[in-house]
N, C-alpha and C positions, 0 to 999 in steps of 0.2 A: 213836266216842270224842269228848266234847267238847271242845273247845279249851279250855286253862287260863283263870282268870278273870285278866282285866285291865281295872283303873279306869278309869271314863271319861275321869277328870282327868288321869292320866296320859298323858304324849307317848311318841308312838310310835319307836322307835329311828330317828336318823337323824345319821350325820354331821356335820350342817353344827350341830345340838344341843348335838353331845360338842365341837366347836368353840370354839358359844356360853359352854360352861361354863366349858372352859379358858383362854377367852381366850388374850392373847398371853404366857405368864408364861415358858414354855419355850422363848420368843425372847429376851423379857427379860434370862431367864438367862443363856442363850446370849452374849448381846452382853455382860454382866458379866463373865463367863471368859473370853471373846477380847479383853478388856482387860487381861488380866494376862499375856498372853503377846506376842510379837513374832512377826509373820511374815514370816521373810526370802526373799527368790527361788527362788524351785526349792523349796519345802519340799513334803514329802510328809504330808499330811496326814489321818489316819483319824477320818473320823465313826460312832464306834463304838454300836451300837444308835439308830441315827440318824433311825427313824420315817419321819417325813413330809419332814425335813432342815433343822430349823429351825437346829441347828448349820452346817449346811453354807451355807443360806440367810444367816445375820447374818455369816456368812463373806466371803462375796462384796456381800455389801452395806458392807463395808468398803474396798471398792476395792482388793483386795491384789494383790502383784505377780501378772503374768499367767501369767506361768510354773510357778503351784504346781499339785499336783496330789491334787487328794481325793477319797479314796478312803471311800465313802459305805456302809456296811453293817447291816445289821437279819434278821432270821430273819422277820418277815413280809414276804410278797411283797408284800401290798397296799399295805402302807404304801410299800416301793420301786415302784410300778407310778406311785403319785401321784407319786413324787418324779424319776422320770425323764422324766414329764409336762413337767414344771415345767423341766428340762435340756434337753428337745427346745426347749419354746419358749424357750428362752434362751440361742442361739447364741453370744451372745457372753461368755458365762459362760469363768473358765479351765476348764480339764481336771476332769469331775468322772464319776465312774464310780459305779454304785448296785449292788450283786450282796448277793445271800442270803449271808450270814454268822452263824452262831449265835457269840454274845458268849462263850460257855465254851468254843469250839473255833475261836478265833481263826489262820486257816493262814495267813497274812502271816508271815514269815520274821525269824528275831530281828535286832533293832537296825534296823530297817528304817521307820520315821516317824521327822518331824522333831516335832511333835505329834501329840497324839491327844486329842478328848474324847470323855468319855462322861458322859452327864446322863440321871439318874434310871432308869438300867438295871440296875446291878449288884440291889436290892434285888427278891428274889423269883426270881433265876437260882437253876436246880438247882447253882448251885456258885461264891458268891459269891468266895470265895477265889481260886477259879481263874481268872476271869474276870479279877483284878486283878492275878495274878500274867500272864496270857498281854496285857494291857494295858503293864505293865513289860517284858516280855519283846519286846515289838514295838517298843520307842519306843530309839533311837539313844543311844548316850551323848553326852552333851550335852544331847537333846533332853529332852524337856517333857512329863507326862501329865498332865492337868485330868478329873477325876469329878464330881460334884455327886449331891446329895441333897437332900431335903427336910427339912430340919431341922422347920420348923413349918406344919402344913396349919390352921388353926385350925377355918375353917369346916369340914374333916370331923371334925374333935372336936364339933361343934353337931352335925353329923346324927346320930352315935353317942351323944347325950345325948339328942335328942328321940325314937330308937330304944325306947331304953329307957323314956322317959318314958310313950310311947302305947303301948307293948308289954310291958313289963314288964323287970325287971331280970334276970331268968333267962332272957328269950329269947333265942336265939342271933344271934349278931350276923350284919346279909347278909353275906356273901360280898366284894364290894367294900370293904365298910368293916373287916373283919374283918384284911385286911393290915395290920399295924400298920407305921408307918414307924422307921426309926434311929431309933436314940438315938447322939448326936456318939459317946459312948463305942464303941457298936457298930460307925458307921460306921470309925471309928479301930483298930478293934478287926480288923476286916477287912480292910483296908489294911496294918497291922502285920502282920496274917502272912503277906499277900502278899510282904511284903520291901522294903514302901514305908516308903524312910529320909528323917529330913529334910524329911518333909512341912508345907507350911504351907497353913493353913485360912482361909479368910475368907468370912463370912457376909454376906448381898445380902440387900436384902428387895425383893419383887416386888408386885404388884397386882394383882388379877383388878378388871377393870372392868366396868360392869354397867347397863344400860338403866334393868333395870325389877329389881327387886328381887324379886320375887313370882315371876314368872316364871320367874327364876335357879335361887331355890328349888324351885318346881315340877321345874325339868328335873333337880337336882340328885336332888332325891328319886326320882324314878321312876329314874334309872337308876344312883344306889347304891344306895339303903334297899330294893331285893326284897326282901323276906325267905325265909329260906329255906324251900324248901316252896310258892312263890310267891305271889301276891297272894289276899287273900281280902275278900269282902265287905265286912269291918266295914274294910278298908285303902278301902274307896271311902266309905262312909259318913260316917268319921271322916277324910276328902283334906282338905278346907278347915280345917278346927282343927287339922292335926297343920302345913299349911305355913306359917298363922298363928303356932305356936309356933317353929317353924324362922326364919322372917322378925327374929320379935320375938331368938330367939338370934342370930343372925346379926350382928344390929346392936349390939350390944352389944361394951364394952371396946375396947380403943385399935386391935384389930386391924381396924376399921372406920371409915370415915371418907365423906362426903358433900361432893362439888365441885360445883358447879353440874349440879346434878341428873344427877351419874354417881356410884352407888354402887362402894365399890373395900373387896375384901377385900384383908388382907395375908397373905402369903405369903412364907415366911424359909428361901432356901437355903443350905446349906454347900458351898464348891468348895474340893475338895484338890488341889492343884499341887505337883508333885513334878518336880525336873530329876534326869536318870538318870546 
């Protein structure tokens, strides 16, 4: 059996890539929502679907008292295997523990953090609702719950437009691009019947910086736009006109801008902060 076809032009999966792509935005944020909260002594703090720990990371990069303790959680292991890496060689970090947690079956005991965030997780759980009510349900009264979502991704609006443009308007959109993100009303909407009262929202906008522009695009395409069914011929044929048109979208309207030759897309999240 042959092996699926795959373009030349296209890069081959590789971490340090999905890196490249992301840039720092999910620190970014990070460090915007641990501006809206105070961290006192002893606080117990949950980094809830916490990846790689970039929450936990802009954490401790604030210098906060020694005595807190955060409690670091994600359902993949891989992403906890990097992040207890990153804890071994950081002796002098406070108290930070990383253990397999699934976000919809939250077992930390009610009223029990003094904060918690969560960035960019609830969207796409088999049970958003729940996930926000077992988030309320864990955090102390008095204390503090902080969410975040991606209000505006723009450049993945350009790859879902040049999708359609080299492929047609009835094709089915890849798999990656086909998530669609919130709408403020949805994200609000899920929150409300979690039991989150009182809520106040404030919107950050972030950056993805970027070397080389072409390139960006290049890594972007190959590993959203597969389409479904995976790669065919005429997808390598037509690589160079299709990241030509990407590029040329890309840079277009205010969500893009040029600093001494560091390209920087914007990117616009919403953080809900709720005291319980």
């Amino acid at each position: 059996m042959s092996a699926p076809f795959f373009p030349k032009q296209a890069f081959n999966f590789d971490g340090a890539l999905l890196e490249e792509l992301q840039g720092d935005v999910s620190e970014a944020v990070a460090r915007e929502a641990i501006k809206l909260v105070t961290i006192a002594p002893g606080a117990l703090i949950h980094d809830n679907g916490c990846g790689y720990g970039a929450v936990t990371a802009e954490i401790i990069a604030t210098s906060p008292p020694s005595d807190i303790k955060i409690f670091a959680t994600d359902k993949n292991e891989g992403y906890l295997g990097a992040l207890r890496s990153k804890i071994a060689a950081n002796p002098s970090w406070p108290s930070v523990t990383a253990e397999v947690v699934d976000a919809n079956k939250l077992t930390y005991p009610d009223d029990y953090f003094d904060l918690s965030f969560t960035d960019f997780v609830l969207l796409g759980l088999d049970d958003e609702v729940g996930a926000a009510r077992h988030i309320l349900r864990t955090v102390k009264p008095g204390g503090i719950a902080v969410v975040g979502f991606w209000k505006e991704k723009t450049w993945q609006d350009d790859l879902r437009k040049i999708h359609h443009v080299v492929r047609g308007n009835d094709t089915p959109l890849p798999p990656y691009l086909s998530i669609i993100d919130y709408t403020p009303e949805g994200f609000r909407d899920v929150l409300e019947k979690a039991g989150w009262k009182n809520v106040e929202y404030v919107d950050r906008d972030v950056w993805v910086k970027i070397k080389d522009i072409r390139r960006w695009a290049t890594i972007a395409w190959t590993f959203l736009s597969t389409p479904v069914g995976g790669w065919k011929q005429e997808d390598e044929d037509k690589w160079d006109e299709i990241i030509d048109l990407l590029v040329q979208e890309l840079i277009k309207g205010d969500t893009y801008v040029e600093e001494r030759g560091i390209h920087k897309l914007r990117m616009t999240a919403t953080i809900a902060v709720v005291r319980k």
